[in-house]
mmCIF file of the N, C-alpha and C atoms, coordinates in Angstrom:
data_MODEL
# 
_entry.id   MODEL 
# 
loop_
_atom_site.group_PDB 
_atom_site.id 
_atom_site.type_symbol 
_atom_site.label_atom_id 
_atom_site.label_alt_id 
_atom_site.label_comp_id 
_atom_site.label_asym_id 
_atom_site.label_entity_id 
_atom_site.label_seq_id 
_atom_site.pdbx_PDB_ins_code 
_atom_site.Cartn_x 
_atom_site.Cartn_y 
_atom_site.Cartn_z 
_atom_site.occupancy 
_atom_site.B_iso_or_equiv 
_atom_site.pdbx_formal_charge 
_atom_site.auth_seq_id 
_atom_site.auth_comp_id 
_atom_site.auth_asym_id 
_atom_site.auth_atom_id 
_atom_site.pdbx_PDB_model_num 
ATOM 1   N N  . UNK A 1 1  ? 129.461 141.343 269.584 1.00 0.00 ? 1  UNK A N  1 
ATOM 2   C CA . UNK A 1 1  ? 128.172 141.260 270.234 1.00 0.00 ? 1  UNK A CA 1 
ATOM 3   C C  . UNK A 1 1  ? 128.041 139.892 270.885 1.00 0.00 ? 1  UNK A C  1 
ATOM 4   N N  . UNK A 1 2  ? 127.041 139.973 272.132 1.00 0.00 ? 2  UNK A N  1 
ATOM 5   C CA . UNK A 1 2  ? 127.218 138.152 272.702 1.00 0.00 ? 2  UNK A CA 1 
ATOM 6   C C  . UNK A 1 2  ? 126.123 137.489 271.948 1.00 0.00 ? 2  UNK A C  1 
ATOM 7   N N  . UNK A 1 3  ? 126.671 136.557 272.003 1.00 0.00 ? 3  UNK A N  1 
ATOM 8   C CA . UNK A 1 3  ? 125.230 135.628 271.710 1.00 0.00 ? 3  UNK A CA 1 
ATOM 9   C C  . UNK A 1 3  ? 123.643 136.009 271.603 1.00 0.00 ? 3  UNK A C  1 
ATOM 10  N N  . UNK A 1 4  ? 123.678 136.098 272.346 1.00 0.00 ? 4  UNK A N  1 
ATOM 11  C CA . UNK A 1 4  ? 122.284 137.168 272.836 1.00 0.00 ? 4  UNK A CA 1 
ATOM 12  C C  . UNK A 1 4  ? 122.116 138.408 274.137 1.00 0.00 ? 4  UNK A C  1 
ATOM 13  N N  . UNK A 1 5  ? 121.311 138.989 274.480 1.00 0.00 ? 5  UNK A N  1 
ATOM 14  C CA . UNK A 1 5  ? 121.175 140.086 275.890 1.00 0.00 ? 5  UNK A CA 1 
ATOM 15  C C  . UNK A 1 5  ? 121.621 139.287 276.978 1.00 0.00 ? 5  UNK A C  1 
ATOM 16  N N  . UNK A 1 6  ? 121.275 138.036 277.236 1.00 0.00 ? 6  UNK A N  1 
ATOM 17  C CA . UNK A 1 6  ? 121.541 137.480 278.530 1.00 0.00 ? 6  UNK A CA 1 
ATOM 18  C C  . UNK A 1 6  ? 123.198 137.325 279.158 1.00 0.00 ? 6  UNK A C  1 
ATOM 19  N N  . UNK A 1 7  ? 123.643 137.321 278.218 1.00 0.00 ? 7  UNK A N  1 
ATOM 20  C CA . UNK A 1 7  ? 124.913 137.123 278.540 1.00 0.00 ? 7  UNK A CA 1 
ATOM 21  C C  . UNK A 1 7  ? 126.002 137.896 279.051 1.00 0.00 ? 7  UNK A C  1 
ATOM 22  N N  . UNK A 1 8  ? 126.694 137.537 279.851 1.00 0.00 ? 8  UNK A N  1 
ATOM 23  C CA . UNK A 1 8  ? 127.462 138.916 280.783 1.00 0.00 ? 8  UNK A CA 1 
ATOM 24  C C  . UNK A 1 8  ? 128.743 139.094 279.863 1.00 0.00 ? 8  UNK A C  1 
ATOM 25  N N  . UNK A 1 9  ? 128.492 140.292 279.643 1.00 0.00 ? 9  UNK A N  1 
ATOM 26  C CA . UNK A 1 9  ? 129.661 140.645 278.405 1.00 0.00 ? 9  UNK A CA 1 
ATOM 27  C C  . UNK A 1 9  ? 131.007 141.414 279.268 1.00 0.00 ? 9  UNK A C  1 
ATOM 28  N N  . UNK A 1 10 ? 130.747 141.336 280.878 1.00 0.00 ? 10 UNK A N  1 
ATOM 29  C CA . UNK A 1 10 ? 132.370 141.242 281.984 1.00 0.00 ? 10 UNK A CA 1 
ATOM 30  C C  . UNK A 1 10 ? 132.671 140.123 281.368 1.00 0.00 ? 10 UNK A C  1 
ATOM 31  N N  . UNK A 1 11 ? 132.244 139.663 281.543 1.00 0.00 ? 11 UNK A N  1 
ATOM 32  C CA . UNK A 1 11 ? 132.558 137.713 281.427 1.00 0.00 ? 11 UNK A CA 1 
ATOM 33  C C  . UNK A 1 11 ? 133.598 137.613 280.230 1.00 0.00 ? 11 UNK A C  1 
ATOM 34  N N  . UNK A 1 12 ? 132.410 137.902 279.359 1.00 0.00 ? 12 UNK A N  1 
ATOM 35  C CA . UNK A 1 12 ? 133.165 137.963 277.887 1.00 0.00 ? 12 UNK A CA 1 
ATOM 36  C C  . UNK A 1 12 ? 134.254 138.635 277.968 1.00 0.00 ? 12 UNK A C  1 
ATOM 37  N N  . UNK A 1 13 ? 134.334 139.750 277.949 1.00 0.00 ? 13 UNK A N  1 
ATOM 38  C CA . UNK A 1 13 ? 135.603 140.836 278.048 1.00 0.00 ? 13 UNK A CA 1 
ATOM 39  C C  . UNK A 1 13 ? 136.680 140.430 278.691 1.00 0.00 ? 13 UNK A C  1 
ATOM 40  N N  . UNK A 1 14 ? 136.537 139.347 279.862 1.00 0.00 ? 14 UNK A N  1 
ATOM 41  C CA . UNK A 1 14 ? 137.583 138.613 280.770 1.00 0.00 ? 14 UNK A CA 1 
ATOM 42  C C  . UNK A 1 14 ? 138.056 137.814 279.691 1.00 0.00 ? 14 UNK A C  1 
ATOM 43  N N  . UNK A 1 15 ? 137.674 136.954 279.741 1.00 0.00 ? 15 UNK A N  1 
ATOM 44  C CA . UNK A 1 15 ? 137.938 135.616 278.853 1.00 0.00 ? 15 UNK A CA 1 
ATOM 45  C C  . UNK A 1 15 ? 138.625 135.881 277.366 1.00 0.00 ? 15 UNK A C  1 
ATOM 46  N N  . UNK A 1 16 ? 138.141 136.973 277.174 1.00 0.00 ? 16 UNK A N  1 
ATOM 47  C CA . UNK A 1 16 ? 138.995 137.665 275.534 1.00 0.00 ? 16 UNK A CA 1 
ATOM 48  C C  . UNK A 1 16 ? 140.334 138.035 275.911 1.00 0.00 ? 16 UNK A C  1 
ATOM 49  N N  . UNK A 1 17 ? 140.164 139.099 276.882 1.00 0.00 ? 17 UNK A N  1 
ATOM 50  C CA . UNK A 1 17 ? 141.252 139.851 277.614 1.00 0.00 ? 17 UNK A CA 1 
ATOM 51  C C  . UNK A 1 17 ? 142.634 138.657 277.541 1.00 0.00 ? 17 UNK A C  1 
ATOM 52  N N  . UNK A 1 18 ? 141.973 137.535 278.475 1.00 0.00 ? 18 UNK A N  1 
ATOM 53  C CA . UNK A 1 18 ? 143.101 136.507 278.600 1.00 0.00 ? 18 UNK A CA 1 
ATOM 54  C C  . UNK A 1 18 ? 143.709 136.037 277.706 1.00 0.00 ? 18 UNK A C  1 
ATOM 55  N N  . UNK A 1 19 ? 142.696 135.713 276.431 1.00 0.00 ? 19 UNK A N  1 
ATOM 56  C CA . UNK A 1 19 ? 143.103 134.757 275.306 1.00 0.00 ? 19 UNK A CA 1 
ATOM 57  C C  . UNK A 1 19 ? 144.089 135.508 274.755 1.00 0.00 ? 19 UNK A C  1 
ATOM 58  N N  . UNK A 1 20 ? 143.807 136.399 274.377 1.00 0.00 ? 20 UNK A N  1 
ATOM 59  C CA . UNK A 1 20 ? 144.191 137.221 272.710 1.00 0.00 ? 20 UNK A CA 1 
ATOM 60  C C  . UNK A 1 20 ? 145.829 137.652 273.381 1.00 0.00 ? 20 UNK A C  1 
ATOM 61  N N  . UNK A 1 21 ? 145.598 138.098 274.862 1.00 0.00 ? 21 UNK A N  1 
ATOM 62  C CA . UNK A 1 21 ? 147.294 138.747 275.751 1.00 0.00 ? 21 UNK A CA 1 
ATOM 63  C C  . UNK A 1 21 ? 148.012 137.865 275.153 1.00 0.00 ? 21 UNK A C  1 
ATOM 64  N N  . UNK A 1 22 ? 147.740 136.658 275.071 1.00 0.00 ? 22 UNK A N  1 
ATOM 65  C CA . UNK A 1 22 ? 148.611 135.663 274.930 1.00 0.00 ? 22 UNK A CA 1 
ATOM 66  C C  . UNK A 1 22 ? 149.455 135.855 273.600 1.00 0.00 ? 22 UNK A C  1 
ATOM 67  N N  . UNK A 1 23 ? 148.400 136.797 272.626 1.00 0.00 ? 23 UNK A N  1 
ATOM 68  C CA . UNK A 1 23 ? 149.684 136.479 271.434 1.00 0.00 ? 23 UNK A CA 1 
ATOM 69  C C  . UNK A 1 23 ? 149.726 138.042 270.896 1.00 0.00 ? 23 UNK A C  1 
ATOM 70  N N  . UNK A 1 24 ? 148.747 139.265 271.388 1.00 0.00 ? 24 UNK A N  1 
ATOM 71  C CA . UNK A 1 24 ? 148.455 140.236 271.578 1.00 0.00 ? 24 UNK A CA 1 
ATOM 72  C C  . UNK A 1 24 ? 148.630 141.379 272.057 1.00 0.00 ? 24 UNK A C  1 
ATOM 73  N N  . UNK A 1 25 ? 148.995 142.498 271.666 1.00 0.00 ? 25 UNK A N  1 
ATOM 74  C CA . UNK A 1 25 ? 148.629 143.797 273.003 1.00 0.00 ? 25 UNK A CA 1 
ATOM 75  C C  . UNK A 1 25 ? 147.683 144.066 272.563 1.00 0.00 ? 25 UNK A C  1 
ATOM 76  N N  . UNK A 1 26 ? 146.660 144.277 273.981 1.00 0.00 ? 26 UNK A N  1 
ATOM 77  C CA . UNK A 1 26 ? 145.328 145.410 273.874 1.00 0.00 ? 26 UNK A CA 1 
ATOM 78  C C  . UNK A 1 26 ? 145.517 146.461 274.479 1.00 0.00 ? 26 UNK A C  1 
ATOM 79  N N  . UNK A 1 27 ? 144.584 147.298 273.598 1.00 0.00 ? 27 UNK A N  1 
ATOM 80  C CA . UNK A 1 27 ? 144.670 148.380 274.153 1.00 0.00 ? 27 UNK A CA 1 
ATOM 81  C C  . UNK A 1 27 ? 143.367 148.421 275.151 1.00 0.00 ? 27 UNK A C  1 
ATOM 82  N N  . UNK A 1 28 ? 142.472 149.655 274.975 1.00 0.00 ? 28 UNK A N  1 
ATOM 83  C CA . UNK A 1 28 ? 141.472 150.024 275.354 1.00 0.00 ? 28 UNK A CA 1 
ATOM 84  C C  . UNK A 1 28 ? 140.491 148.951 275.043 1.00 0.00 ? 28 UNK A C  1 
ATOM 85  N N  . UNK A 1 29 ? 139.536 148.785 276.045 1.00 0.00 ? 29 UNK A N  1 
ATOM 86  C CA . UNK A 1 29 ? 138.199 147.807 276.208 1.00 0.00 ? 29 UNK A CA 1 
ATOM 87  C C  . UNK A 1 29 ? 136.974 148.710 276.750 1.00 0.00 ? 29 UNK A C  1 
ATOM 88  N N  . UNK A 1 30 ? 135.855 148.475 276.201 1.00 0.00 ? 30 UNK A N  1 
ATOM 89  C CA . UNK A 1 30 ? 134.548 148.952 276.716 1.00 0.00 ? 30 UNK A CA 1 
ATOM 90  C C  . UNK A 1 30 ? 133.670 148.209 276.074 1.00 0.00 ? 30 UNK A C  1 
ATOM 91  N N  . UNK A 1 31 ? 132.778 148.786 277.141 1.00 0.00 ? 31 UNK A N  1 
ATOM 92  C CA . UNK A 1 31 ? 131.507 148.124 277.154 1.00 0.00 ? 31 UNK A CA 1 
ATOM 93  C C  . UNK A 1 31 ? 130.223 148.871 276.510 1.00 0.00 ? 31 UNK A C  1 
ATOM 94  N N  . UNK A 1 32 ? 129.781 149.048 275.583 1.00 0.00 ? 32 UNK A N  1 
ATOM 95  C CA . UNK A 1 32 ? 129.037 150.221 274.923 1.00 0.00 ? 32 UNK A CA 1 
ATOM 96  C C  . UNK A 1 32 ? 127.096 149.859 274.499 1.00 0.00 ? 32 UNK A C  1 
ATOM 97  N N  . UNK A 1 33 ? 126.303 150.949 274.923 1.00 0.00 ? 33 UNK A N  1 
ATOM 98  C CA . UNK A 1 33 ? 125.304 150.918 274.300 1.00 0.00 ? 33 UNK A CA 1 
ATOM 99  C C  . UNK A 1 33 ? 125.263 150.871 273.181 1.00 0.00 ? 33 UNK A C  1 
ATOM 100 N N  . UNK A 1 34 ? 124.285 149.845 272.153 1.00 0.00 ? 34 UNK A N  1 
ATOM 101 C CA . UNK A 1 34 ? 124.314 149.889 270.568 1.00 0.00 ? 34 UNK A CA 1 
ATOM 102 C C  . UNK A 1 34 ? 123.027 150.906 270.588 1.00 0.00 ? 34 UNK A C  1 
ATOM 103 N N  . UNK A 1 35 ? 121.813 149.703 270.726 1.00 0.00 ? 35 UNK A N  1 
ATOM 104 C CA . UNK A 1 35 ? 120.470 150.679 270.693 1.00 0.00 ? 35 UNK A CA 1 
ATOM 105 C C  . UNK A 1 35 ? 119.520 149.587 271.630 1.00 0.00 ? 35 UNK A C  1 
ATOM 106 N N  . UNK A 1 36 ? 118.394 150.255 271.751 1.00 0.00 ? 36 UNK A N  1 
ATOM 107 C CA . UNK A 1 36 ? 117.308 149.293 272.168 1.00 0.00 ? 36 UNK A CA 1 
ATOM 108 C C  . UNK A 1 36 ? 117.948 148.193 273.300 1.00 0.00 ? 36 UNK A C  1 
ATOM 109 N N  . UNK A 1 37 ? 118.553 148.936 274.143 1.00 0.00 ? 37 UNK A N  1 
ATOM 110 C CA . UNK A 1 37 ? 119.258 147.931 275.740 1.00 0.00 ? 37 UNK A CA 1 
ATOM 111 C C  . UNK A 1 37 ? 120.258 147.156 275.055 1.00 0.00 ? 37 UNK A C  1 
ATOM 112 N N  . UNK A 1 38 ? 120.432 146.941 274.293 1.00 0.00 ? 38 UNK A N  1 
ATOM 113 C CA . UNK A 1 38 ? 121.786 145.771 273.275 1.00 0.00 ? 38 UNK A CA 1 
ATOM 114 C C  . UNK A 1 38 ? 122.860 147.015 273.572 1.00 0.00 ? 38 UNK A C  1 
ATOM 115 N N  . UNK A 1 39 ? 123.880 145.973 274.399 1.00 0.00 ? 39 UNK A N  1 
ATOM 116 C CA . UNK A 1 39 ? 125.020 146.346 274.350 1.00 0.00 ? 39 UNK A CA 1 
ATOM 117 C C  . UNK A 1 39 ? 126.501 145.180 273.722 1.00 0.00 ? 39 UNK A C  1 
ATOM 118 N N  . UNK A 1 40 ? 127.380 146.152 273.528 1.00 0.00 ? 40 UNK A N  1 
ATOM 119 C CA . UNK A 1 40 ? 128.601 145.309 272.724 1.00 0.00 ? 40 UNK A CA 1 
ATOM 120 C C  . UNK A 1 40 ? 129.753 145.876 273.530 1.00 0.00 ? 40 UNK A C  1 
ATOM 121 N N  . UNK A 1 41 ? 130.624 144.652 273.245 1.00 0.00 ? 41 UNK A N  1 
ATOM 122 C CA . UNK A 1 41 ? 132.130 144.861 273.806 1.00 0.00 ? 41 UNK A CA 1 
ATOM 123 C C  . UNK A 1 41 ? 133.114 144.924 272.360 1.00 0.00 ? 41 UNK A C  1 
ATOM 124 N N  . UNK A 1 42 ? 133.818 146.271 272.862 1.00 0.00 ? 42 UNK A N  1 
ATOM 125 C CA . UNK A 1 42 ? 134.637 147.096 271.901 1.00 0.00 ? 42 UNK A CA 1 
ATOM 126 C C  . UNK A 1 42 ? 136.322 146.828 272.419 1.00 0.00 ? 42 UNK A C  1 
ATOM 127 N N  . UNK A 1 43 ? 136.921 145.911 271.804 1.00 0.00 ? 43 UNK A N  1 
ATOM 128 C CA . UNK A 1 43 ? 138.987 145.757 271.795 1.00 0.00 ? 43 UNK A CA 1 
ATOM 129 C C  . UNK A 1 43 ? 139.174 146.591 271.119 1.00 0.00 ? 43 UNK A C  1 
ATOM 130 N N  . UNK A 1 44 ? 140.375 146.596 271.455 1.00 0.00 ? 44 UNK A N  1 
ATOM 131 C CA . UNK A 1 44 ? 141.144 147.719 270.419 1.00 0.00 ? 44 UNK A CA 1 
ATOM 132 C C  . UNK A 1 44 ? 142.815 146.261 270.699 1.00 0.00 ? 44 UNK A C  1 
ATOM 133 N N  . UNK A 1 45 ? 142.669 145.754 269.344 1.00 0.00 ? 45 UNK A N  1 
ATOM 134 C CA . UNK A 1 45 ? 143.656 144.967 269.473 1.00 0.00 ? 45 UNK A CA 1 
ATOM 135 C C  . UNK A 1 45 ? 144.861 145.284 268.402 1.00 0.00 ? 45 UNK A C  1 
ATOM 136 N N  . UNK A 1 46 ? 146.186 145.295 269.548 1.00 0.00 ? 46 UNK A N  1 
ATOM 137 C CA . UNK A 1 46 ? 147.222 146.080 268.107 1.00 0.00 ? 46 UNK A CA 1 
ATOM 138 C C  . UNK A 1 46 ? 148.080 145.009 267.832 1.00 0.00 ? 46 UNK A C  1 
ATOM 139 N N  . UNK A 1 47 ? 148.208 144.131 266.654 1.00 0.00 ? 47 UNK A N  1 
ATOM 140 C CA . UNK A 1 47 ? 149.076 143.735 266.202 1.00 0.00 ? 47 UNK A CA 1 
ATOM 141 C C  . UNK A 1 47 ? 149.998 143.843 264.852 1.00 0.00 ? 47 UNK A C  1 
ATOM 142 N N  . UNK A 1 48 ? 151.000 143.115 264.527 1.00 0.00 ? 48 UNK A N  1 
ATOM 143 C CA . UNK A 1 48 ? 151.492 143.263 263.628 1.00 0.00 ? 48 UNK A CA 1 
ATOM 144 C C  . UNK A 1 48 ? 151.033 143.759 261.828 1.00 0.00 ? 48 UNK A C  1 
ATOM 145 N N  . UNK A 1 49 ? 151.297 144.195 261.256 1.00 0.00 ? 49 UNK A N  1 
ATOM 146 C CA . UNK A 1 49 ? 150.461 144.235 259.566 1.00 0.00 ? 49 UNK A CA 1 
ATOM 147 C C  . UNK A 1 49 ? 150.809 143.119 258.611 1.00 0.00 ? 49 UNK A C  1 
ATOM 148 N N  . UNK A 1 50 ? 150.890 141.802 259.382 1.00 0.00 ? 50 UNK A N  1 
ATOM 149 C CA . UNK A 1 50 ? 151.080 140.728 258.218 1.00 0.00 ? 50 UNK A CA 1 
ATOM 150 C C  . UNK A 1 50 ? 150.263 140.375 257.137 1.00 0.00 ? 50 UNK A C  1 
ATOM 151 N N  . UNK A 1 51 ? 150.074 139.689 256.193 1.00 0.00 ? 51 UNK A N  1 
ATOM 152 C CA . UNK A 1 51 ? 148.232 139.534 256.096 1.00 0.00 ? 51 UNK A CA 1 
ATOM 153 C C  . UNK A 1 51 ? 147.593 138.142 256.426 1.00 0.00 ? 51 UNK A C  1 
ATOM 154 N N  . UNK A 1 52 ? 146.237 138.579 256.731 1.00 0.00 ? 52 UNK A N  1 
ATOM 155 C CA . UNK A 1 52 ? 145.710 137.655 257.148 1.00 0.00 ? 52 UNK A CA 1 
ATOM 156 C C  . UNK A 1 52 ? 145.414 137.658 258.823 1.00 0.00 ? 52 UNK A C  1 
ATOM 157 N N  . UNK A 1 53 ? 146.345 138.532 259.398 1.00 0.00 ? 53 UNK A N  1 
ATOM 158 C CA . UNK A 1 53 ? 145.954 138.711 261.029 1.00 0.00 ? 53 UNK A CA 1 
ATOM 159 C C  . UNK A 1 53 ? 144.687 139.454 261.285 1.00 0.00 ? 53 UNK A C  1 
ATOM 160 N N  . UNK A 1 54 ? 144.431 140.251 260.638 1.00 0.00 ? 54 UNK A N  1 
ATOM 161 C CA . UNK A 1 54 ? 143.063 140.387 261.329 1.00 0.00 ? 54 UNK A CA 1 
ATOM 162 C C  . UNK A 1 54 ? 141.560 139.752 261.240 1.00 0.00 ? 54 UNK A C  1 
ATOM 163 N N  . UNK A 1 55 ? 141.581 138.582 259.911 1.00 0.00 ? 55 UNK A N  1 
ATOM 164 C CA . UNK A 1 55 ? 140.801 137.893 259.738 1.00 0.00 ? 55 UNK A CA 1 
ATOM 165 C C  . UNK A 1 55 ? 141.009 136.818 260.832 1.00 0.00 ? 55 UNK A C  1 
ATOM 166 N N  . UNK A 1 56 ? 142.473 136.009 261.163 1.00 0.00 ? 56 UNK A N  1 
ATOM 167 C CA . UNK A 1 56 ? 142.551 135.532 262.089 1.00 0.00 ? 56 UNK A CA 1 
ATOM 168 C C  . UNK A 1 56 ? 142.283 135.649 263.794 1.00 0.00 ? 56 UNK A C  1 
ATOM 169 N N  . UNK A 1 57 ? 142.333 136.826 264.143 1.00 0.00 ? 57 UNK A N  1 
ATOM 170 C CA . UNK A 1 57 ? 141.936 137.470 265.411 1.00 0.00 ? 57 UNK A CA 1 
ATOM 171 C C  . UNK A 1 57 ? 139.985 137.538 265.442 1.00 0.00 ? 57 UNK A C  1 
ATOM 172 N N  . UNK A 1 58 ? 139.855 138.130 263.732 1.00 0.00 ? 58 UNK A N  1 
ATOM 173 C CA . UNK A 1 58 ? 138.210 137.679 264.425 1.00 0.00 ? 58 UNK A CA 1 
ATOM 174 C C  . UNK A 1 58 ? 137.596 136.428 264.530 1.00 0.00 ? 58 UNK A C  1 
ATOM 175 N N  . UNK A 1 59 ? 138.410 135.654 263.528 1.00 0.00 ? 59 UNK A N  1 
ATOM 176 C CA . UNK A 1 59 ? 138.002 134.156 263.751 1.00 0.00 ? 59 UNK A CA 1 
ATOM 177 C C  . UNK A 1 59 ? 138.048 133.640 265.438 1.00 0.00 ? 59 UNK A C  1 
ATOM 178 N N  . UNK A 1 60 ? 139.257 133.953 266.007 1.00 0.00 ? 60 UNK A N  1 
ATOM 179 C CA . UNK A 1 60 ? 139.775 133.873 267.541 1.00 0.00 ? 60 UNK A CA 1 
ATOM 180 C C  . UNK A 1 60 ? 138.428 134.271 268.163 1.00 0.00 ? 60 UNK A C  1 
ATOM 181 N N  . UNK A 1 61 ? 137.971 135.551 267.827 1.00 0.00 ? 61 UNK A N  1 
ATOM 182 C CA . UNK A 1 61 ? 136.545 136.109 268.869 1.00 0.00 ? 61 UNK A CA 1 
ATOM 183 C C  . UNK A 1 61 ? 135.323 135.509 268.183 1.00 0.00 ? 61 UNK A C  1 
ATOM 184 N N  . UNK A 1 62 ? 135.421 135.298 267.306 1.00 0.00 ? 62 UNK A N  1 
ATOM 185 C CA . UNK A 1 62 ? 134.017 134.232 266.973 1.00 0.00 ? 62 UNK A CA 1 
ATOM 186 C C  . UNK A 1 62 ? 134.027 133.237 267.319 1.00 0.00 ? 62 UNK A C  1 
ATOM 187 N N  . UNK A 1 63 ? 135.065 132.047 267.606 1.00 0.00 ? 63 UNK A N  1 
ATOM 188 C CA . UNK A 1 63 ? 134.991 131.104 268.154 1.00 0.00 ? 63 UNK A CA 1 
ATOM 189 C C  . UNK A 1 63 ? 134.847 130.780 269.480 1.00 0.00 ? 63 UNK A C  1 
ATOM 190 N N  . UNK A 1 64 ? 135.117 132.170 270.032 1.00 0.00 ? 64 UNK A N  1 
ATOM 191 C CA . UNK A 1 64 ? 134.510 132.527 271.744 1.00 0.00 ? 64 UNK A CA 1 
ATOM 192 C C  . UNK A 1 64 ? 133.321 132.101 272.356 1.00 0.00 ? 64 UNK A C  1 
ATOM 193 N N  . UNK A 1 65 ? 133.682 131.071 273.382 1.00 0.00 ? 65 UNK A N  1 
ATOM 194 C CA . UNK A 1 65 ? 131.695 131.163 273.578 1.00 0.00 ? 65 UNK A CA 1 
ATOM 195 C C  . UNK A 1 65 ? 130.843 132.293 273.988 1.00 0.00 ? 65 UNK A C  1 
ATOM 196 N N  . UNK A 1 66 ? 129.940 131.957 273.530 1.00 0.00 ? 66 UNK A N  1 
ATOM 197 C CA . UNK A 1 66 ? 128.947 133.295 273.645 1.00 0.00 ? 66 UNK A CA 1 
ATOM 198 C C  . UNK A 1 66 ? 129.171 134.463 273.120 1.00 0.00 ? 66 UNK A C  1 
ATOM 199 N N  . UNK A 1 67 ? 129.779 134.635 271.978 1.00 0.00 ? 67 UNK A N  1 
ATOM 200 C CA . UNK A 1 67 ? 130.328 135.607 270.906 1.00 0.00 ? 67 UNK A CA 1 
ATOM 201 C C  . UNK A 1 67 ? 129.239 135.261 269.984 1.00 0.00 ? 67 UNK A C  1 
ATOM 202 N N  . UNK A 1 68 ? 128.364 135.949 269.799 1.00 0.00 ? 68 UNK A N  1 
ATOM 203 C CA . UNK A 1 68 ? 127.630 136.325 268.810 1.00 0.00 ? 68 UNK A CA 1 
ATOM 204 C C  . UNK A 1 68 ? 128.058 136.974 267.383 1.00 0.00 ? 68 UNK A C  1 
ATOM 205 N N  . UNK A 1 69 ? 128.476 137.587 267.154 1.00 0.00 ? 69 UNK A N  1 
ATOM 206 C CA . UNK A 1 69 ? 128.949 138.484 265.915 1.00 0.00 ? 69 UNK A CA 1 
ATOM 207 C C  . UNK A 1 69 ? 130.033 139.277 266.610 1.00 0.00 ? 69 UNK A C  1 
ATOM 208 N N  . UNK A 1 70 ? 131.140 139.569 264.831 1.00 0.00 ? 70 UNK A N  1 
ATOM 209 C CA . UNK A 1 70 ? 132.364 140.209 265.367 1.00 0.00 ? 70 UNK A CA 1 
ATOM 210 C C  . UNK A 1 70 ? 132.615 140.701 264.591 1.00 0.00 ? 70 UNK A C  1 
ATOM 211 N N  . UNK A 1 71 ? 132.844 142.457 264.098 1.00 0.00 ? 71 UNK A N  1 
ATOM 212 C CA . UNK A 1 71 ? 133.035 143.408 263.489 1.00 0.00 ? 71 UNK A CA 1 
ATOM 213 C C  . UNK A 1 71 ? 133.915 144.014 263.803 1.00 0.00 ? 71 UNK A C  1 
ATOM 214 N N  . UNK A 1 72 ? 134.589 144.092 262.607 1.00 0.00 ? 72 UNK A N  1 
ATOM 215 C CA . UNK A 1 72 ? 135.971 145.090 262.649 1.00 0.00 ? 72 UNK A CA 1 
ATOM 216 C C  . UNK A 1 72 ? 136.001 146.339 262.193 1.00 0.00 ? 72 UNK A C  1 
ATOM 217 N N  . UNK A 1 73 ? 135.922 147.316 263.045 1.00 0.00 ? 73 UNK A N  1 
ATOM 218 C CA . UNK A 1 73 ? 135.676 148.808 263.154 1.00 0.00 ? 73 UNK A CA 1 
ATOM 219 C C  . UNK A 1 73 ? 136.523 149.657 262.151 1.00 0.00 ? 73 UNK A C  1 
ATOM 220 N N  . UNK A 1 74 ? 137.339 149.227 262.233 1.00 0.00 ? 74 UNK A N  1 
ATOM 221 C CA . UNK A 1 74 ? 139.189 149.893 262.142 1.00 0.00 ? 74 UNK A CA 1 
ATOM 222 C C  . UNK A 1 74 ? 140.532 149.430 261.791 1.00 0.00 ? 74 UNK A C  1 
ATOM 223 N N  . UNK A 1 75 ? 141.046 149.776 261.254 1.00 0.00 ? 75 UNK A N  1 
ATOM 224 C CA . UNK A 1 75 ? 142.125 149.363 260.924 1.00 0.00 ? 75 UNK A CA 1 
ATOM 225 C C  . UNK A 1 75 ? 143.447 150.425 260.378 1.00 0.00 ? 75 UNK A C  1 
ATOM 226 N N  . UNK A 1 76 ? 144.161 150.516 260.809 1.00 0.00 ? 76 UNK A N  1 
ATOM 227 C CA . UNK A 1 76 ? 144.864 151.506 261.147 1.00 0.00 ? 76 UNK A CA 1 
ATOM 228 C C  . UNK A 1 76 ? 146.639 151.198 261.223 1.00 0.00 ? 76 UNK A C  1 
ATOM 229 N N  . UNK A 1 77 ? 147.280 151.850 260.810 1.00 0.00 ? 77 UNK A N  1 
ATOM 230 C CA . UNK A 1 77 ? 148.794 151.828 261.053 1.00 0.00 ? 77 UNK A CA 1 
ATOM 231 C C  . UNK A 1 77 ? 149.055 152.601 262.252 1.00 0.00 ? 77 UNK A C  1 
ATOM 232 N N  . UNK A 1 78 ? 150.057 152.320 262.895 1.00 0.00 ? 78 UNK A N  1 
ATOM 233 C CA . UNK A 1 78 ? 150.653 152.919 263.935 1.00 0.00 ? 78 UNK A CA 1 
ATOM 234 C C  . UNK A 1 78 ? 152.318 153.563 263.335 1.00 0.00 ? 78 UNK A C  1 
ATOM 235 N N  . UNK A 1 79 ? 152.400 154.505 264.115 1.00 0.00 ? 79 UNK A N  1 
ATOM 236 C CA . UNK A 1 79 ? 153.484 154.902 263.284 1.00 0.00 ? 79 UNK A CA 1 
ATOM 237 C C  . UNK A 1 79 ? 154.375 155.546 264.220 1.00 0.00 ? 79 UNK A C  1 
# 
């Protein structure tokens, strides 16, 4: 979620997009209604099953500017 409504969550979604490629594959990105006009940006980020990577990746999007809150949906093996 961004920071707050004002914030352009293209923006955000750019700026993630870039960072995370770097050590990352993404998959799918959107942009989604929550409720009440609040919308959130949804990664689908696939990496390795070491431990500790996915606490590290949300730390990565919380430290984002204008990253408000960061919830991890899913978690999943690929096979």
């Amino acid at each position: 979620m961004p920071s707050d409504e004002t914030k352009d969550l293209v923006a955000i979604e750019k700026g993630l997009k870039e960072d995370l490629s770097k050590n990352y594959t993404l998959g799918k990105s959107s942009i989604e209604e929550l409720a009440f006009g609040i919308k959130v940006l949804k990664l689908i980020v696939i990496m390795g099953d070491e431990g500790g990577l996915v606490d590290s990746v949300e730390q990565r999007i919380r430290s984002f500017q204008d990253v408000g809150e960061v919830e991890v949906e899913e978690v999943s093996l690929i096979s």
